[in-house]
TORDREN-95731 format. One record per atom (N, C-alpha, C): x, y, z; residue number from 1; atom name. Coordinates in Angstrom, 1 decimal. Each point is the difference from the previous one (the first is absolute). Example, Ala and Ser with C-alpha at 12.3 -4.5 7.8 and 13.67 -1.06 7.14 Angstrom:
<rs>
R 13.2 -5.7 7.8 1 N
R -0.9 1.2 0.0 1 CA
R 0.9 1.2 0.0 1 C
R -0.4 1.1 -0.7 2 N
R 0.9 1.1 0.0 2 CA
R -0.8 1.1 0.8 2 C
</rs>
This chain:
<rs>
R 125.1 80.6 105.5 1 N
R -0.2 0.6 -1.3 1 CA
R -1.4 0.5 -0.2 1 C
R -0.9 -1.0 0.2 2 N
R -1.7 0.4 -0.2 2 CA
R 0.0 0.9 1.1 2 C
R 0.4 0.3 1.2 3 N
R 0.0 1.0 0.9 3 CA
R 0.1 1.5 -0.3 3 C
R 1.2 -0.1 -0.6 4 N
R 0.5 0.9 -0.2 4 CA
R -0.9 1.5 -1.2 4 C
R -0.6 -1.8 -1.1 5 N
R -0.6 0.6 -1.4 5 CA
R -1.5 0.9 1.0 5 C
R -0.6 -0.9 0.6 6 N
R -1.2 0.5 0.5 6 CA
R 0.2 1.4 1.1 6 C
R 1.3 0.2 0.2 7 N
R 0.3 1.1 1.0 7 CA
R 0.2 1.4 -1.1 7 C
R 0.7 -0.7 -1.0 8 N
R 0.1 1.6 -1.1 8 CA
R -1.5 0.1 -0.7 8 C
R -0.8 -1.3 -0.5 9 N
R -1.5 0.3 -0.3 9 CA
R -0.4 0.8 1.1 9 C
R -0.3 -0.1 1.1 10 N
R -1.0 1.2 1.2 10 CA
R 0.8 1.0 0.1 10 C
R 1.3 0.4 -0.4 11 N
R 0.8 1.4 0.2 11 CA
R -0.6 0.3 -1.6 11 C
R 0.1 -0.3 -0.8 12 N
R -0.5 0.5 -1.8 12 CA
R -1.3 0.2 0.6 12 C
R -1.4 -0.5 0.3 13 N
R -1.1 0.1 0.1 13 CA
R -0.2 1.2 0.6 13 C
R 0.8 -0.1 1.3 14 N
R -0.2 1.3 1.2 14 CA
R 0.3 1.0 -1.0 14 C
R 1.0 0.4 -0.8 15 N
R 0.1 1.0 -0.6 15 CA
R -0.7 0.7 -1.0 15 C
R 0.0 -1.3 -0.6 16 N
R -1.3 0.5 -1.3 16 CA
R -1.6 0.2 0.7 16 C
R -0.3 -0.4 1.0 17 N
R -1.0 0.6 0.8 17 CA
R 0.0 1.4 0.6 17 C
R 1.0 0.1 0.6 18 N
R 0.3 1.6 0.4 18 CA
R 0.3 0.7 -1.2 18 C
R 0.2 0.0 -1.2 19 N
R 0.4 0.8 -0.6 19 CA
R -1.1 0.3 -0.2 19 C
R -0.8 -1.1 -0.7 20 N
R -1.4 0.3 -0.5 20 CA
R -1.0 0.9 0.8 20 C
R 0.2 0.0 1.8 21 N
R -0.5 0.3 0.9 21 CA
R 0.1 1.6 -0.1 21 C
R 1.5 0.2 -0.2 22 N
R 0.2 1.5 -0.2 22 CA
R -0.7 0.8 -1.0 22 C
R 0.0 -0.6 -1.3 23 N
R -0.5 0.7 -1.2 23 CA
R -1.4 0.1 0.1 23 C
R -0.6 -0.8 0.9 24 N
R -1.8 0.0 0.2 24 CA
R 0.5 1.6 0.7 24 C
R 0.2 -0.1 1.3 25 N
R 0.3 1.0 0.7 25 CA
R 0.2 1.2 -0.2 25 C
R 0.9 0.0 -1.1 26 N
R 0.1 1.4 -0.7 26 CA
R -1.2 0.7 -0.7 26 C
R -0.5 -0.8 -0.6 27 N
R -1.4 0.5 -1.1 27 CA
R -1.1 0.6 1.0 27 C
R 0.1 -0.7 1.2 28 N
R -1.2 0.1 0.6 28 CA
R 0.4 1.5 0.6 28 C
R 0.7 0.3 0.7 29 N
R 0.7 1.3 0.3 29 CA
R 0.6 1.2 -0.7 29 C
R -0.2 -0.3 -1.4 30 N
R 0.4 1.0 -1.0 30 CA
R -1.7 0.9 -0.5 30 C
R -0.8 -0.2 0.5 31 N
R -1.1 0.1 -0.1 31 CA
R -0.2 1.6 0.6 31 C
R 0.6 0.6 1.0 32 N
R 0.6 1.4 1.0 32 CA
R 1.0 0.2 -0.2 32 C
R 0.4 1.1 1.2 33 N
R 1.4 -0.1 0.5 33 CA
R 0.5 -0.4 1.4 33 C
R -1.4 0.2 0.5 34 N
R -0.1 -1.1 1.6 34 CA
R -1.2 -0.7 0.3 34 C
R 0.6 -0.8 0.8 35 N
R -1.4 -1.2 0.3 35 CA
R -1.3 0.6 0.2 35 C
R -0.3 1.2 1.1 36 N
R -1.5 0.3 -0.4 36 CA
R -0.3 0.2 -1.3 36 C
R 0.8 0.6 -0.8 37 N
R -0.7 -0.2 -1.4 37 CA
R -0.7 -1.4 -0.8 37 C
R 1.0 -0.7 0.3 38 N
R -0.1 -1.8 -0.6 38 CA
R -1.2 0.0 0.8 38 C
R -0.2 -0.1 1.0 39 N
R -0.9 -1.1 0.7 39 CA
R -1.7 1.1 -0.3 39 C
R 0.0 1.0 -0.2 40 N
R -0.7 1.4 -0.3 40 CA
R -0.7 -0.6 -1.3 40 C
R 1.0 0.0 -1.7 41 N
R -0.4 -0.2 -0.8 41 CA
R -0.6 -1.1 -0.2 41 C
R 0.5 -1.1 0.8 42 N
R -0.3 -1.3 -0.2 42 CA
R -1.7 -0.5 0.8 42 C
R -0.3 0.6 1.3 43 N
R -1.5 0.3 0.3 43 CA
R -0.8 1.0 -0.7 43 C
R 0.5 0.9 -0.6 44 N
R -1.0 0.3 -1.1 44 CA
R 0.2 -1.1 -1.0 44 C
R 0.9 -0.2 -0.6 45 N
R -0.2 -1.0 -1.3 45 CA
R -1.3 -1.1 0.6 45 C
R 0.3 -0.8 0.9 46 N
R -1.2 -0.7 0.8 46 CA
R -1.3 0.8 0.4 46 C
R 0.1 1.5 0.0 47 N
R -1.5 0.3 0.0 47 CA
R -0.5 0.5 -1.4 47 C
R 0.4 0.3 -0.9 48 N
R -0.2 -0.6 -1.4 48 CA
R -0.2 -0.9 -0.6 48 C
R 0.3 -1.1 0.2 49 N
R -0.2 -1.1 -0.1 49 CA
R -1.7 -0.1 0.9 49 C
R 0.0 0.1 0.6 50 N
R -1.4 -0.1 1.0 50 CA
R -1.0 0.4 -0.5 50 C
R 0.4 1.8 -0.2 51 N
R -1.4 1.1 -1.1 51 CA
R -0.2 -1.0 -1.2 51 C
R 1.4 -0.4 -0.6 52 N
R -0.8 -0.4 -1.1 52 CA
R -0.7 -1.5 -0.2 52 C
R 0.2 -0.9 1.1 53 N
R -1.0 -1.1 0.4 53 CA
R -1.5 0.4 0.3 53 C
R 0.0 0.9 0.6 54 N
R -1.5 0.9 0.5 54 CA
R -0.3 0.5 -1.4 54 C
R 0.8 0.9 -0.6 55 N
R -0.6 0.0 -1.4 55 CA
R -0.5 -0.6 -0.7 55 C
R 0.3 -1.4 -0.4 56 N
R -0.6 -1.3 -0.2 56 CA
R -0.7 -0.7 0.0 56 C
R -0.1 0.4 1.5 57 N
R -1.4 -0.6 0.9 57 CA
R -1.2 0.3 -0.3 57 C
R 0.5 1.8 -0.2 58 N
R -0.9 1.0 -0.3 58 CA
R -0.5 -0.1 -1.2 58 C
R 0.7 -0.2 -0.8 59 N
R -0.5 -0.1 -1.5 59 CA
R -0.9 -1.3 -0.2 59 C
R 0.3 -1.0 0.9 60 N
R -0.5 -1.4 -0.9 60 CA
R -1.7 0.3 1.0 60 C
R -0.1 0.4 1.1 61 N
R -1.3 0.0 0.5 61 CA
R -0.6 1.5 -0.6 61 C
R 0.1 1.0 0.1 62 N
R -0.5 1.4 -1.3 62 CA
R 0.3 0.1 -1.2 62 C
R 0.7 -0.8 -1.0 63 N
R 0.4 0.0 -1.4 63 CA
R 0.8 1.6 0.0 63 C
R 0.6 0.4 1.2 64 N
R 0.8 1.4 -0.8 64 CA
R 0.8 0.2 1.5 64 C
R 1.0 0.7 -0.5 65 N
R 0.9 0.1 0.7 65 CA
R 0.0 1.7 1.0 65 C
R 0.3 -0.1 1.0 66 N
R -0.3 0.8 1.1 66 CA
R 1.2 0.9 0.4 66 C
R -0.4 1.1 0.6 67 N
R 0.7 1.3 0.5 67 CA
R 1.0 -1.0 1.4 67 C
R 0.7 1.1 0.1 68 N
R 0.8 0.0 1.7 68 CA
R -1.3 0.1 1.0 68 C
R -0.4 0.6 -0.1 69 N
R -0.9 0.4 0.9 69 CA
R -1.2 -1.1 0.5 69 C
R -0.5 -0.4 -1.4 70 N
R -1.3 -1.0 -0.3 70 CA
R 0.6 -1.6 0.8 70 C
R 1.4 -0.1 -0.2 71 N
R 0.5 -1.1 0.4 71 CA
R -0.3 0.1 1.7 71 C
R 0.7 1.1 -0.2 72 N
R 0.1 0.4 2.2 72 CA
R -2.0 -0.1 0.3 72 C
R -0.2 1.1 0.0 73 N
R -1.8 -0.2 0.6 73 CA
R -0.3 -1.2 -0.7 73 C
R -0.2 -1.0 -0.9 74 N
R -0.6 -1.1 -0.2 74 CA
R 0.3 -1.0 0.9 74 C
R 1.6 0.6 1.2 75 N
R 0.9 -1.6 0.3 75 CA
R 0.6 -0.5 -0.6 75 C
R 0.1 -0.2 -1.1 76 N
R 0.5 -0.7 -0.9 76 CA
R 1.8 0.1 0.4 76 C
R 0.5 0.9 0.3 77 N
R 1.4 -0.2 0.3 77 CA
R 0.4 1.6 1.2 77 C
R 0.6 -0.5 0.6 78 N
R 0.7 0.6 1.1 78 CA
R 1.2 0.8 -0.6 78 C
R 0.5 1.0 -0.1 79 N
R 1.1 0.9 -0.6 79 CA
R 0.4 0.3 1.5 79 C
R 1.1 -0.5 -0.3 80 N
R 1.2 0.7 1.4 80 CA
R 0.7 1.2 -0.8 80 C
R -0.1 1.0 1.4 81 N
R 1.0 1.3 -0.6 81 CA
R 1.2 -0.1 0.2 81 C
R 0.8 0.2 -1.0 82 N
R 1.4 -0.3 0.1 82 CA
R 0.5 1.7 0.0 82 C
R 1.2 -0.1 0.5 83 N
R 0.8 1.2 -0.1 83 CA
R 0.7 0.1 -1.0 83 C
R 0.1 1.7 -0.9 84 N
R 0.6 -0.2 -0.9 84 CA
R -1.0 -0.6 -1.4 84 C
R -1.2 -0.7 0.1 85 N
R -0.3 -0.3 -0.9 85 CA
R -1.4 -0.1 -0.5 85 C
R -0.6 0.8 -1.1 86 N
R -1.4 -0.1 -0.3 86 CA
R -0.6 -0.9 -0.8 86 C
R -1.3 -0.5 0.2 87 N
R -0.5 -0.9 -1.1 87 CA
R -0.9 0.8 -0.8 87 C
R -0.4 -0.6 -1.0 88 N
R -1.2 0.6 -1.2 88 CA
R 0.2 -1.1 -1.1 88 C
R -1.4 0.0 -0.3 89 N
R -0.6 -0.9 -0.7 89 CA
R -0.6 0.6 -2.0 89 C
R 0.4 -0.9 -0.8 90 N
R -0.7 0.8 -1.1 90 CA
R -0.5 -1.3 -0.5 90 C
R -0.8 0.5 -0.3 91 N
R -1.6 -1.5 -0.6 91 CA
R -0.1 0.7 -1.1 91 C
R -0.5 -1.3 -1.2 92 N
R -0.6 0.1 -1.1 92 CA
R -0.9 -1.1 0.1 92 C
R -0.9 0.0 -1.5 93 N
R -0.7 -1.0 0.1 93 CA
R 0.4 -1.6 -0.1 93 C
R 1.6 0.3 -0.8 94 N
R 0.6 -1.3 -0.2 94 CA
R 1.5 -0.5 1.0 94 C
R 0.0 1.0 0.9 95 N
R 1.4 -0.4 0.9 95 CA
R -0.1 0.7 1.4 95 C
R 1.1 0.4 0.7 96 N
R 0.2 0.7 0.8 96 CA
R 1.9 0.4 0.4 96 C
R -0.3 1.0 0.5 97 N
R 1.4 0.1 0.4 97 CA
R 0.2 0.5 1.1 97 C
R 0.8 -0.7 1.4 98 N
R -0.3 0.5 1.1 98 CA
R 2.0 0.9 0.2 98 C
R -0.2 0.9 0.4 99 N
R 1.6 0.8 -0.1 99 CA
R 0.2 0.2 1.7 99 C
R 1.4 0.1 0.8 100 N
R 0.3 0.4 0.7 100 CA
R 1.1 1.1 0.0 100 C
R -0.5 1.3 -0.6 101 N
R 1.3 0.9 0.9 101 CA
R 1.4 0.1 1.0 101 C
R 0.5 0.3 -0.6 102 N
R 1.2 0.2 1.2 102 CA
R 0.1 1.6 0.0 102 C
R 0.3 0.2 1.1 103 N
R 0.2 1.4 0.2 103 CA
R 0.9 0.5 1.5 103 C
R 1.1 -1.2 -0.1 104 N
R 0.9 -0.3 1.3 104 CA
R 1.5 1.0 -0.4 104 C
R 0.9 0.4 0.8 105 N
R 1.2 0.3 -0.7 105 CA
R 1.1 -0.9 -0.2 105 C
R -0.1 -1.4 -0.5 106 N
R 0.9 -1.2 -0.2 106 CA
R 0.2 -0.1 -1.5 106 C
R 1.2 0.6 -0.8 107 N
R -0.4 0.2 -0.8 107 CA
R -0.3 -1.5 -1.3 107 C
R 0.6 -0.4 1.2 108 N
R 0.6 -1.7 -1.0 108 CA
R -1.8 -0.9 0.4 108 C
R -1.0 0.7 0.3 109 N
R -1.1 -1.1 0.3 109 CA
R -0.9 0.7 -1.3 109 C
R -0.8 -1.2 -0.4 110 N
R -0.7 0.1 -0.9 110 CA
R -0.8 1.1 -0.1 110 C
R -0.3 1.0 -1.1 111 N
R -0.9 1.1 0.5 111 CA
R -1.6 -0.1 -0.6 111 C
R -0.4 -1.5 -0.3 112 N
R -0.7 0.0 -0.7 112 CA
R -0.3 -1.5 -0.1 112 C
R -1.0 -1.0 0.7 113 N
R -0.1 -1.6 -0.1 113 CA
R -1.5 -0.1 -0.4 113 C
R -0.5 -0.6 -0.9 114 N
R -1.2 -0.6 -0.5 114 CA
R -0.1 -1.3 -0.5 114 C
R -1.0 -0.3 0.3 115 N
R -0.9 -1.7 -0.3 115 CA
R -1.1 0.6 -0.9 115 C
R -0.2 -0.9 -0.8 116 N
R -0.9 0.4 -1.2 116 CA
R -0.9 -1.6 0.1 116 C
R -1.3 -0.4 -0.9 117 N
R -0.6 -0.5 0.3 117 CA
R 0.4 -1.6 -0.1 117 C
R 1.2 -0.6 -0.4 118 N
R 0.6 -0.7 -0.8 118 CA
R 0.6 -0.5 1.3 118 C
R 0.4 1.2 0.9 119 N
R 0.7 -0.5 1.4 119 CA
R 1.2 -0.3 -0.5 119 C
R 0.4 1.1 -1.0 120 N
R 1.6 0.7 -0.2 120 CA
R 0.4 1.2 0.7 120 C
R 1.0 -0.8 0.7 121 N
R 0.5 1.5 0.9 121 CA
R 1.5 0.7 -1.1 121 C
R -0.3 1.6 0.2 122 N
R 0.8 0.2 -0.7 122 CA
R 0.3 1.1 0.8 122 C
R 1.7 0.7 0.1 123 N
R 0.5 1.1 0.9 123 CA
R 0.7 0.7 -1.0 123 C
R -0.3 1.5 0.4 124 N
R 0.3 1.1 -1.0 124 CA
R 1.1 0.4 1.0 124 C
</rs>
């Protein structure tokens, strides 16, 4: 009897694990329409995330927040060129906003991902 109970517990567990396994799966893939896209947006999202650490950096040792460019010649951060996608930067005295472009023909990929100084990513 206890055999049996603990054999339907790891058949319920296995399933409610896989199920849950699937639905992660989906979100992460609904992001394109094919995997270079996913794995595309998702290394920019990580080099966004990066500019805007160097922006930070940048701000707490100069009190003001820095160009694309100021970041690259100071060292401050390495920008890999991605295909398909441009960066640019807009500074004020009180924030920043770092944007990446899309300009790929997928229509289902974001055409528009930014990190602002808060280190809120948001996709247009």
């Amino acid at each position: 009897m206890t055999r049996t109970l603990g054999l339907i517990s790891v058949v319920v567990v296995v399933g409610v694990g896989g199920y849950v396994y699937t639905r992660q799966a989906q979100s992460v893939t609904a992001i394109g329409s094919n995997p270079e896209t996913t794995v595309n947006v998702l290394a920019v999202r990580n080099d966004l995330m990066a500019i805007a650490n160097a922006e930070r950096r940048y701000w707490a040792a100069n009190a003001r927040y820095a160009s694309l460019d100021e970041l690259r010649t100071g060292g401050d951060i390495e920008v890999p060129s991605r295909e398909h996608f441009a960066y640019s930067v807009e500074t004020s005295d009180t924030g920043f906003r770092i944007v990446a472009s899309y300009s790929g023909s997928d229509p289902d990929a974001p055409k528009k991902i930014s990190v602002n100084e808060a280190l809120t990513v948001t996709t247009e």
